[in-house]
PDB file of the backbone (N, CA, C, O) and the ligand in Angstrom, with CONECT records:
HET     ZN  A 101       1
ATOM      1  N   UNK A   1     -38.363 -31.811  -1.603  1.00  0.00           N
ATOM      2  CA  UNK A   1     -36.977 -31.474  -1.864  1.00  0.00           C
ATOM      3  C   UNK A   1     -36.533 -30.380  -0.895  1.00  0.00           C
ATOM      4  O   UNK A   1     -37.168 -29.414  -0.473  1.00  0.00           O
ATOM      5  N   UNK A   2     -35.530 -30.697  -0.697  1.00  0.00           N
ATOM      6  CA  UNK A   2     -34.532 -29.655   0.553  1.00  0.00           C
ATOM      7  C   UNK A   2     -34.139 -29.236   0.107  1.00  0.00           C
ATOM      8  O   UNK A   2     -33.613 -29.834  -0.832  1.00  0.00           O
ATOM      9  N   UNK A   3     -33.876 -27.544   0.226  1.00  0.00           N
ATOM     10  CA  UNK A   3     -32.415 -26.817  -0.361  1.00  0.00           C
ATOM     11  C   UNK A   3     -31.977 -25.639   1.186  1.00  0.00           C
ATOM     12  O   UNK A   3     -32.619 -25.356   2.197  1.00  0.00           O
ATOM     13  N   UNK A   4     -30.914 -25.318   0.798  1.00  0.00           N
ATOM     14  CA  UNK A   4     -30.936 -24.053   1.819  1.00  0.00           C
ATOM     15  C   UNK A   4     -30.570 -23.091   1.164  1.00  0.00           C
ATOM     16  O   UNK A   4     -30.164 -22.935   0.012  1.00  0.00           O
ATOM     17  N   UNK A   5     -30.718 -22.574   1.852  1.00  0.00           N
ATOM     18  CA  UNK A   5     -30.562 -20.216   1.078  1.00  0.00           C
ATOM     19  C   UNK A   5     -29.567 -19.630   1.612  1.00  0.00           C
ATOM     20  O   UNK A   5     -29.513 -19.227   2.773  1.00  0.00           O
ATOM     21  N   UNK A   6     -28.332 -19.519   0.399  1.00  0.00           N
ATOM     22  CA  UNK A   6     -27.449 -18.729   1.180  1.00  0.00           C
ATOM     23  C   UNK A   6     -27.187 -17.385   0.953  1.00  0.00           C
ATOM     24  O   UNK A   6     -26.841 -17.020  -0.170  1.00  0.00           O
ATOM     25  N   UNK A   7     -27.342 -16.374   2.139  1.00  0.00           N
ATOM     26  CA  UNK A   7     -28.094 -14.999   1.720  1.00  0.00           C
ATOM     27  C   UNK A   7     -26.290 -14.656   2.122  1.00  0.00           C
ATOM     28  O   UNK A   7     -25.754 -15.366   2.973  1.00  0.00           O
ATOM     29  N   UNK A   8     -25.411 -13.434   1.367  1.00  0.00           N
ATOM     30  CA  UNK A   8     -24.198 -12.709   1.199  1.00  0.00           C
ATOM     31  C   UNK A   8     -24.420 -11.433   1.243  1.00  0.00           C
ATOM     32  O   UNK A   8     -24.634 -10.628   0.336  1.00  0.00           O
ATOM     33  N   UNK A   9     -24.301 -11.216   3.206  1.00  0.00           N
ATOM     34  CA  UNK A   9     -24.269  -9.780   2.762  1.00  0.00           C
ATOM     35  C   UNK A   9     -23.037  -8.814   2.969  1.00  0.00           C
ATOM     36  O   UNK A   9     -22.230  -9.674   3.321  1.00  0.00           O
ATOM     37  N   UNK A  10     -22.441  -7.829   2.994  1.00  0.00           N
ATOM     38  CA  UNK A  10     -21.219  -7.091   2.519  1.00  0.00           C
ATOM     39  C   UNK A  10     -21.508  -5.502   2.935  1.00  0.00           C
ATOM     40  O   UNK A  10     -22.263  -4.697   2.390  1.00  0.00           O
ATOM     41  N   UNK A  11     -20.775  -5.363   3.913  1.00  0.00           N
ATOM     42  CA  UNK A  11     -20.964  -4.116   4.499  1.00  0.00           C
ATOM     43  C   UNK A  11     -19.469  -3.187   3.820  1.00  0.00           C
ATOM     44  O   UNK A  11     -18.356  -3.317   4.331  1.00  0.00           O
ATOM     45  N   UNK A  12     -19.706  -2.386   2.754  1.00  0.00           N
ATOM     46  CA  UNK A  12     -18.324  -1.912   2.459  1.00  0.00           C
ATOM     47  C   UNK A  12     -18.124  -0.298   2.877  1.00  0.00           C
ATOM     48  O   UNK A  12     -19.049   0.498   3.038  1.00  0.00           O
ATOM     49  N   UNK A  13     -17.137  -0.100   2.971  1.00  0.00           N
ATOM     50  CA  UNK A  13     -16.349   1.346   3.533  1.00  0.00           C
ATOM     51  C   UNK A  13     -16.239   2.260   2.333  1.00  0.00           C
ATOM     52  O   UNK A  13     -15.968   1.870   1.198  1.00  0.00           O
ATOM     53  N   UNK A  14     -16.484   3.569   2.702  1.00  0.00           N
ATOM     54  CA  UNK A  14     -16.171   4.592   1.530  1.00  0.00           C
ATOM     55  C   UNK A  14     -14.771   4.245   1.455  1.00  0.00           C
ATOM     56  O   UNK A  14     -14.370   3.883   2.561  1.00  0.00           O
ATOM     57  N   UNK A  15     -13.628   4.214   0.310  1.00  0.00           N
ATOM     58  CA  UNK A  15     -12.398   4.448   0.083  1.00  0.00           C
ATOM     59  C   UNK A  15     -12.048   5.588   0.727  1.00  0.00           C
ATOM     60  O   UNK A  15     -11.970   6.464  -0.134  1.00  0.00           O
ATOM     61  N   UNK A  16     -11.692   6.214   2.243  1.00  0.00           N
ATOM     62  CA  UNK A  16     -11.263   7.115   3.051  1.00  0.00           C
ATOM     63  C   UNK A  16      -9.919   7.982   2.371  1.00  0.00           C
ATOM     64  O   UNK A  16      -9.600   9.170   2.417  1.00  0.00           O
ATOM     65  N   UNK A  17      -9.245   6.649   1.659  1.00  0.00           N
ATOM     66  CA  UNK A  17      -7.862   7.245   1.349  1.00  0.00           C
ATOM     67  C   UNK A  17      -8.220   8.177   0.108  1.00  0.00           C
ATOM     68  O   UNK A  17      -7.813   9.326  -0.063  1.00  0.00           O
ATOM     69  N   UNK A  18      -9.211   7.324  -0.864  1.00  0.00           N
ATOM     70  CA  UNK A  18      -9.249   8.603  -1.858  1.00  0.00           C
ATOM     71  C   UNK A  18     -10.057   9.693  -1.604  1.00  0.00           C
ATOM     72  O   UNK A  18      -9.759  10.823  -1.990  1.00  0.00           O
ATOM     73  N   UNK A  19     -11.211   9.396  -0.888  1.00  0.00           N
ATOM     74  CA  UNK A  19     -11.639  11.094  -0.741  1.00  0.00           C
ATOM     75  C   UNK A  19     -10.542  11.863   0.475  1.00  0.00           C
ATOM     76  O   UNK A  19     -10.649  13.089   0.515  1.00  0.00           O
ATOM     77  N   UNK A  20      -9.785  11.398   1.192  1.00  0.00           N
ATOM     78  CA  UNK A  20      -8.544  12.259   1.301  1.00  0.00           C
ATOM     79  C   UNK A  20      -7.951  12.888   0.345  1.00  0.00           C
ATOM     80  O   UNK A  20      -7.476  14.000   0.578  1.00  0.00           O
ATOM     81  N   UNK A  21      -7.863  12.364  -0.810  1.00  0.00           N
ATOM     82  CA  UNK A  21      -7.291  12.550  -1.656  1.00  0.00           C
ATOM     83  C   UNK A  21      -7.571  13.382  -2.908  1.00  0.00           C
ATOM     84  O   UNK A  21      -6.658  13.820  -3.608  1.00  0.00           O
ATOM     85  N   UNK A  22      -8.971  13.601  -3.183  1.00  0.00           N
ATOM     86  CA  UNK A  22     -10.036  14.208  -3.869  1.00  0.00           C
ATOM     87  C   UNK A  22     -10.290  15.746  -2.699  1.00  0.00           C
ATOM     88  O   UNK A  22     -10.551  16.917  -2.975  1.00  0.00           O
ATOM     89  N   UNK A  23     -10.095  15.135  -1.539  1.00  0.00           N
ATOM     90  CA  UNK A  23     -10.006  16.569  -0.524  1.00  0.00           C
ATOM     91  C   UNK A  23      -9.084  17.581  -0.976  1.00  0.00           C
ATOM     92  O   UNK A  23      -9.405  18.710  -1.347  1.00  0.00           O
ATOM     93  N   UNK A  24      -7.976  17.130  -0.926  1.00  0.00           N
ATOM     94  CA  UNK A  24      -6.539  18.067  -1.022  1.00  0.00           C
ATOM     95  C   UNK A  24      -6.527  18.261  -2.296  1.00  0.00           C
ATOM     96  O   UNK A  24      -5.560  18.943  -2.635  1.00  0.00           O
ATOM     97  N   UNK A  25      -7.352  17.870  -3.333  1.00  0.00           N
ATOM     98  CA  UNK A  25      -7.121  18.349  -4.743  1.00  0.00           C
ATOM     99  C   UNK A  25      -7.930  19.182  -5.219  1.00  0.00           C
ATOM    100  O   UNK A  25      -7.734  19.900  -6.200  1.00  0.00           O
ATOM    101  N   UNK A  26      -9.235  19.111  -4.299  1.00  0.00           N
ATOM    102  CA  UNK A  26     -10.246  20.251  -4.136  1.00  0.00           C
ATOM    103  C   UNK A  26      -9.752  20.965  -3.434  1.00  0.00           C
ATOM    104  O   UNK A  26      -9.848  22.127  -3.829  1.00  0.00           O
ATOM    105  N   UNK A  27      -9.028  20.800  -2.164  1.00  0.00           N
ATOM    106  CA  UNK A  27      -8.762  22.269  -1.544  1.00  0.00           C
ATOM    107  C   UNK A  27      -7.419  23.518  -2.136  1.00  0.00           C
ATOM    108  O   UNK A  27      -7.198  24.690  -1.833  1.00  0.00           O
ATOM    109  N   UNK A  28      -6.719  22.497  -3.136  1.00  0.00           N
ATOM    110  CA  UNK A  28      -5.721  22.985  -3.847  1.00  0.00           C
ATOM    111  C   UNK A  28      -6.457  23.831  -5.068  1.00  0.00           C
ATOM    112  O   UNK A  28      -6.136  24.956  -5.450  1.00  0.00           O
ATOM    113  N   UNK A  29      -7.497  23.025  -5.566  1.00  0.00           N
ATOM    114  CA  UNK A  29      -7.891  23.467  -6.478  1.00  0.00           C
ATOM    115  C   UNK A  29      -8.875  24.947  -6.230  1.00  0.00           C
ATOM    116  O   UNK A  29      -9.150  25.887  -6.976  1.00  0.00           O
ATOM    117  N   UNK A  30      -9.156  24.685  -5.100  1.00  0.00           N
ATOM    118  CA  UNK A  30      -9.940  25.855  -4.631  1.00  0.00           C
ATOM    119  C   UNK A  30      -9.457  27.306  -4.129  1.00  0.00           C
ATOM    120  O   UNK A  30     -10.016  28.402  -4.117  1.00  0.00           O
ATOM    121  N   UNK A  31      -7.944  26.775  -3.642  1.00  0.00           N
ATOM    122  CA  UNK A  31      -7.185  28.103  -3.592  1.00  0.00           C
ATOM    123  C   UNK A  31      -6.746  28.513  -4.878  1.00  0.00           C
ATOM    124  O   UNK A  31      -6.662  29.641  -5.364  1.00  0.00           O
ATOM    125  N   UNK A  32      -6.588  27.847  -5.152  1.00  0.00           N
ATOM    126  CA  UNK A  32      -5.738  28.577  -6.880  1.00  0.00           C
ATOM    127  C   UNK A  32      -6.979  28.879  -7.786  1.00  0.00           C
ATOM    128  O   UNK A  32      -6.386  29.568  -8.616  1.00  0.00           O
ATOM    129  N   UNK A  33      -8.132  28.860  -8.175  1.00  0.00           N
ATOM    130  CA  UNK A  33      -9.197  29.806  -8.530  1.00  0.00           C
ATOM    131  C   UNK A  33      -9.463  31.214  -7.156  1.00  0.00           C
ATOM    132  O   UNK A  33      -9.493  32.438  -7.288  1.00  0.00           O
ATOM    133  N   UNK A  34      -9.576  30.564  -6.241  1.00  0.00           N
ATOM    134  CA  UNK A  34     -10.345  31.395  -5.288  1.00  0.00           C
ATOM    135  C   UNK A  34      -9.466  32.775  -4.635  1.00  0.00           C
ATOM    136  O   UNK A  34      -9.945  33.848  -4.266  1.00  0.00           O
ATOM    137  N   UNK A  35      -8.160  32.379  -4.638  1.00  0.00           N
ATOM    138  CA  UNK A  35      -7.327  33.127  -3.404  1.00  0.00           C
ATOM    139  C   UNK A  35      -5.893  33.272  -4.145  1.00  0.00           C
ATOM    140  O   UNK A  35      -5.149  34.232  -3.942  1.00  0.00           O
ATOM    141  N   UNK A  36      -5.703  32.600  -4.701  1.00  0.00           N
ATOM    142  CA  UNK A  36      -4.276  32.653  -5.159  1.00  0.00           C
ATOM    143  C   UNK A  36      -3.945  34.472  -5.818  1.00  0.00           C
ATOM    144  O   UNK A  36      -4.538  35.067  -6.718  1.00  0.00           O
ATOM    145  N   UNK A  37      -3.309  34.731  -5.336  1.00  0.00           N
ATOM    146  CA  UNK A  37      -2.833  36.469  -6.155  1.00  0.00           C
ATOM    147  C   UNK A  37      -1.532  36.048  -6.562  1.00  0.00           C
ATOM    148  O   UNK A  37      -0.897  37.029  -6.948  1.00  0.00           O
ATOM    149  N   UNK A  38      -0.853  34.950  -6.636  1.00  0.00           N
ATOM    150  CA  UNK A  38       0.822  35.453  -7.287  1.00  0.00           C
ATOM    151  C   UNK A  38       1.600  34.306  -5.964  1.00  0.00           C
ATOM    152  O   UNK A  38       2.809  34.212  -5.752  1.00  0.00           O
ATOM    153  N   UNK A  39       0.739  33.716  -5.398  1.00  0.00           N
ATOM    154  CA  UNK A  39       1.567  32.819  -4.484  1.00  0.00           C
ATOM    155  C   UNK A  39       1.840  31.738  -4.557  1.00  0.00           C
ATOM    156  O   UNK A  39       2.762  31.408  -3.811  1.00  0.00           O
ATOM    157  N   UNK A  40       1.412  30.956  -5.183  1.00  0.00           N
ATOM    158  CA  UNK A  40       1.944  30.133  -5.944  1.00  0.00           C
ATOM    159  C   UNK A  40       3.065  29.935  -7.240  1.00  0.00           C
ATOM    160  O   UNK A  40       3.649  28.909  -7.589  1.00  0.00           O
ATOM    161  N   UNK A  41       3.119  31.111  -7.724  1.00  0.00           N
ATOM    162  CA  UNK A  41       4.462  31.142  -8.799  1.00  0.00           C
ATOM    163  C   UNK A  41       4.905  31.924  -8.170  1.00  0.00           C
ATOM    164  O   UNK A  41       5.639  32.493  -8.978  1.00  0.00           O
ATOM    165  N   UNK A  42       5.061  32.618  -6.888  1.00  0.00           N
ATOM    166  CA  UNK A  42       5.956  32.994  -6.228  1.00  0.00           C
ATOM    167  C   UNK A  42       7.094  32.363  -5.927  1.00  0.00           C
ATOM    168  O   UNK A  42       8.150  32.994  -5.981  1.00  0.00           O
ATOM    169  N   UNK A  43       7.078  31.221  -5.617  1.00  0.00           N
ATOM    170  CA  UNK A  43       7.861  30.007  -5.071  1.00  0.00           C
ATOM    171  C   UNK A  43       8.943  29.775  -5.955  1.00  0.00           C
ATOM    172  O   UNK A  43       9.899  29.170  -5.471  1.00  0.00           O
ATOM    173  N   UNK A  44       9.006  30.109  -7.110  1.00  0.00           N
ATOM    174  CA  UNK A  44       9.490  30.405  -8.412  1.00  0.00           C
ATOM    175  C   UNK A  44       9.787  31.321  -8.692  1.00  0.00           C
ATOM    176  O   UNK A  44      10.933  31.438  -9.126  1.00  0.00           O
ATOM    177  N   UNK A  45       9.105  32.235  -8.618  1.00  0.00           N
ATOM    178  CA  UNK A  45       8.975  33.418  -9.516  1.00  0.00           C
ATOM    179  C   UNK A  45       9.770  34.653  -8.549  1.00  0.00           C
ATOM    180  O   UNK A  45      10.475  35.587  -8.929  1.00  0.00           O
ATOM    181  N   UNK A  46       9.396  34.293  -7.297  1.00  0.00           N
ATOM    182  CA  UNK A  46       9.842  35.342  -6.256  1.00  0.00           C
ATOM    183  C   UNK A  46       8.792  36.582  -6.409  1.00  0.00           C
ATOM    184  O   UNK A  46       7.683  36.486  -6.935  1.00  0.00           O
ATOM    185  N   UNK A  47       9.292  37.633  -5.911  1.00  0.00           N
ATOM    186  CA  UNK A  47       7.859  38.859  -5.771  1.00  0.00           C
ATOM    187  C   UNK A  47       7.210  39.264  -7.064  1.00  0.00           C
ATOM    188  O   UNK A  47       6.050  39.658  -7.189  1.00  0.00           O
ATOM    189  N   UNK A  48       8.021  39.131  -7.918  1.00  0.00           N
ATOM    190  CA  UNK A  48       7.610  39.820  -8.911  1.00  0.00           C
ATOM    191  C   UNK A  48       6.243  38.908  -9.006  1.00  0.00           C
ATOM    192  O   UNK A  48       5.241  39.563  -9.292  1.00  0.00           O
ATOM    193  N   UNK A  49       6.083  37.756  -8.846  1.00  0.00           N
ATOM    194  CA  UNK A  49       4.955  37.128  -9.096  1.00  0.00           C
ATOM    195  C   UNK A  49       3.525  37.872  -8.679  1.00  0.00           C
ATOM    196  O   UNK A  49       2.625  38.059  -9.498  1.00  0.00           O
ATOM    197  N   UNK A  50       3.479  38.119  -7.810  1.00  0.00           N
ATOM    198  CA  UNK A  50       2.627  39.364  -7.142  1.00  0.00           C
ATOM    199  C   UNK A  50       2.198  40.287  -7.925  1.00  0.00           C
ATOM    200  O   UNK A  50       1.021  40.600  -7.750  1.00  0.00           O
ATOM    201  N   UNK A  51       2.984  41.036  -9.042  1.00  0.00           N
ATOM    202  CA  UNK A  51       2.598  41.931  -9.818  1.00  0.00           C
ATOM    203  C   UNK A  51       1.888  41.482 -10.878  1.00  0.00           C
ATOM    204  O   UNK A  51       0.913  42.008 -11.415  1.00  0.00           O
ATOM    205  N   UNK A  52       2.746  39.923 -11.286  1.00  0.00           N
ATOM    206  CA  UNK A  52       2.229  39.470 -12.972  1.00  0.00           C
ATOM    207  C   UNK A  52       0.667  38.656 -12.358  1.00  0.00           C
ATOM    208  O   UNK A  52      -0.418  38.680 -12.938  1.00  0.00           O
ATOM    209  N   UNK A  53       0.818  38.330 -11.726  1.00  0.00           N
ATOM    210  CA  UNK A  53      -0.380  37.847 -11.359  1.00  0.00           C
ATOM    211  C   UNK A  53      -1.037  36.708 -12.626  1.00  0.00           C
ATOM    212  O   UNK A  53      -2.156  36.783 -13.133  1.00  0.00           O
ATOM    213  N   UNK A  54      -0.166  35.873 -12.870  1.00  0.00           N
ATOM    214  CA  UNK A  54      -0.550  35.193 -13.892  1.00  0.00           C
ATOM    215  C   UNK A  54      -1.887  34.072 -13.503  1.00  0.00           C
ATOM    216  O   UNK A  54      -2.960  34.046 -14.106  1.00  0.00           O
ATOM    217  N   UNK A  55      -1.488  33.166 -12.316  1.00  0.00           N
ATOM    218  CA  UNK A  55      -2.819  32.104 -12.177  1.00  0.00           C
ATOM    219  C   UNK A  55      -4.241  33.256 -12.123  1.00  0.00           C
ATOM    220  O   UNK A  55      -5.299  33.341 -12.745  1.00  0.00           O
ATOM    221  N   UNK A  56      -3.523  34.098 -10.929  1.00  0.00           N
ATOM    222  CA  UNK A  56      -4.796  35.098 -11.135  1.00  0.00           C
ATOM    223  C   UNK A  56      -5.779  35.646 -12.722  1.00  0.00           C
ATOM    224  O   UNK A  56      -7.003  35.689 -12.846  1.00  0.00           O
ATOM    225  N   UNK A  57      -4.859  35.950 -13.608  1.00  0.00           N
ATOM    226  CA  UNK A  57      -5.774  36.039 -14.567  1.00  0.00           C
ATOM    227  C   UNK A  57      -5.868  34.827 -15.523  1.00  0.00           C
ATOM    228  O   UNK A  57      -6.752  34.964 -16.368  1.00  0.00           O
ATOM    229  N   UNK A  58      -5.309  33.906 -15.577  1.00  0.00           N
ATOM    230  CA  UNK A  58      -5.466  32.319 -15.835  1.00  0.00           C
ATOM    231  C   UNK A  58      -7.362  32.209 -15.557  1.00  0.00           C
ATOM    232  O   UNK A  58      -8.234  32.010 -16.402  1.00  0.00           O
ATOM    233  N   UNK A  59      -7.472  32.382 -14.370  1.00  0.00           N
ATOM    234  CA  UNK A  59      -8.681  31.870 -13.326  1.00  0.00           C
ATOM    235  C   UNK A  59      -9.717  33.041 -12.864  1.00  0.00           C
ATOM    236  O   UNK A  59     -10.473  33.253 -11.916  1.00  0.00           O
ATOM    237  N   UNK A  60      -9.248  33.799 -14.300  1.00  0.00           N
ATOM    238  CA  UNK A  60     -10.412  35.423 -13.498  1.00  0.00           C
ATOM    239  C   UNK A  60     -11.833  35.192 -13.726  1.00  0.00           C
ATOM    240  O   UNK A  60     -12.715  35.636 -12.991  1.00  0.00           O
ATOM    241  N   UNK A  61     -12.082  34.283 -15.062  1.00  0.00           N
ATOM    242  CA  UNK A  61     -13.240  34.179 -15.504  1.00  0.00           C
ATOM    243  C   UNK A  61     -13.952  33.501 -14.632  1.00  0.00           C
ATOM    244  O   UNK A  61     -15.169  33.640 -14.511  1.00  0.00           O
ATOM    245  N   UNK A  62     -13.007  32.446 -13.729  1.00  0.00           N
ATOM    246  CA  UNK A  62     -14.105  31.026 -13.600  1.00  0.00           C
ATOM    247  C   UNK A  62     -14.200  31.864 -12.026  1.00  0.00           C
ATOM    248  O   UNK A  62     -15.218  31.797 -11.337  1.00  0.00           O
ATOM    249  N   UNK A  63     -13.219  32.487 -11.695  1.00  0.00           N
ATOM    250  CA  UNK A  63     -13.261  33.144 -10.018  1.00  0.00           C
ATOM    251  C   UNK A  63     -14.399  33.868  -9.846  1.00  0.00           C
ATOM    252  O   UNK A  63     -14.990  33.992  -8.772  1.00  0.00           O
ATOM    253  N   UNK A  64     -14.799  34.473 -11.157  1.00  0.00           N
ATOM    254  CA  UNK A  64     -16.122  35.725 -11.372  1.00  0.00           C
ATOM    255  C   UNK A  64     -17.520  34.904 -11.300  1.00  0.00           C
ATOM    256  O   UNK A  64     -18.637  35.211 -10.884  1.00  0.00           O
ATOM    257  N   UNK A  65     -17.035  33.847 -11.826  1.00  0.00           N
ATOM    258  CA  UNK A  65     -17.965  32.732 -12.696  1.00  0.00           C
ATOM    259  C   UNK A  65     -18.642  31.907 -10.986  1.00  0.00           C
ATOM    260  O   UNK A  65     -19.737  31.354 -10.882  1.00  0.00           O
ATOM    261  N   UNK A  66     -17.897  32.023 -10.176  1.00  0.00           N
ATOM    262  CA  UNK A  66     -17.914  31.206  -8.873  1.00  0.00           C
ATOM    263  C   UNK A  66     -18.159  31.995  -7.732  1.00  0.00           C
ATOM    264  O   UNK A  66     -18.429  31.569  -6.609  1.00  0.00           O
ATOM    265  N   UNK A  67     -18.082  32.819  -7.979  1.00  0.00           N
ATOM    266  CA  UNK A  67     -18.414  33.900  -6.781  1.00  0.00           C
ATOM    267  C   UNK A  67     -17.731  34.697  -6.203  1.00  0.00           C
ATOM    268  O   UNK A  67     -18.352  35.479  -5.483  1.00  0.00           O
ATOM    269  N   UNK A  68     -16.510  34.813  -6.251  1.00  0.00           N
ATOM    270  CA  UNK A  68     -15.253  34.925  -5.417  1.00  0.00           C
ATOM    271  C   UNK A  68     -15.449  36.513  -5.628  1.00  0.00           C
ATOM    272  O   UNK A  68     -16.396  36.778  -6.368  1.00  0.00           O
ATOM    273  N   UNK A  69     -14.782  37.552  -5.153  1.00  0.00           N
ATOM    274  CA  UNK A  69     -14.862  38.735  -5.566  1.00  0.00           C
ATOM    275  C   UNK A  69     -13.021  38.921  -5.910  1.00  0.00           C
ATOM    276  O   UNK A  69     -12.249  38.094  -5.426  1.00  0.00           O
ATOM    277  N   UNK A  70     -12.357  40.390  -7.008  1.00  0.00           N
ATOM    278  CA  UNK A  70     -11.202  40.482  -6.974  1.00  0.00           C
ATOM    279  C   UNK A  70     -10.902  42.076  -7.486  1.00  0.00           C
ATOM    280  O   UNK A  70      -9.816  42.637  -7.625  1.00  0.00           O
ATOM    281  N   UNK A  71     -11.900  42.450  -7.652  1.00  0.00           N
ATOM    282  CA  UNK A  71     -11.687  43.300  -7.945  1.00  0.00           C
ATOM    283  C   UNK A  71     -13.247  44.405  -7.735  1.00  0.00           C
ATOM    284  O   UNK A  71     -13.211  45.592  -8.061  1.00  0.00           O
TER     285      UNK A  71
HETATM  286 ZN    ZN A 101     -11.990  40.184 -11.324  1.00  0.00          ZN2+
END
């Protein structure tokens, strides 16, 4: 008996677009624990944001928790 073998092979690509996309949400996410002092609700908030420093203490624990220094 004859048969033949049909072997399927499939070379696939990382999804580029989403770890673009997983990039900028890590690097967003990484300023606003890491760096953010009031600049981000600035945009809003105007200077005073600077003083209240709200994401800042939102994110003091996990900033301490991660390495970051702030004080
Ligand atoms: Zn601190």
């Amino acid at each position: 008996m004859r048969y033949t073998e049909q072997v399927t092979s499939t070379v696939s690509k990382p999804p580029m677009l989403a770890i673009a996309l997983l990039a900028v949400v890590f690097a967003f996410g990484l300023f606003i624990v890491g760096y953010d002092q009031g600049h981000l609700f600035s945009i809003v908030q105007g200077a005073e944001a600077y003083e209240e420093l709200y994401m800042h203490e939102m994110t003091h624990d996990m900033r301490h928790a991660a390495g970051f220094p702030c004080h």
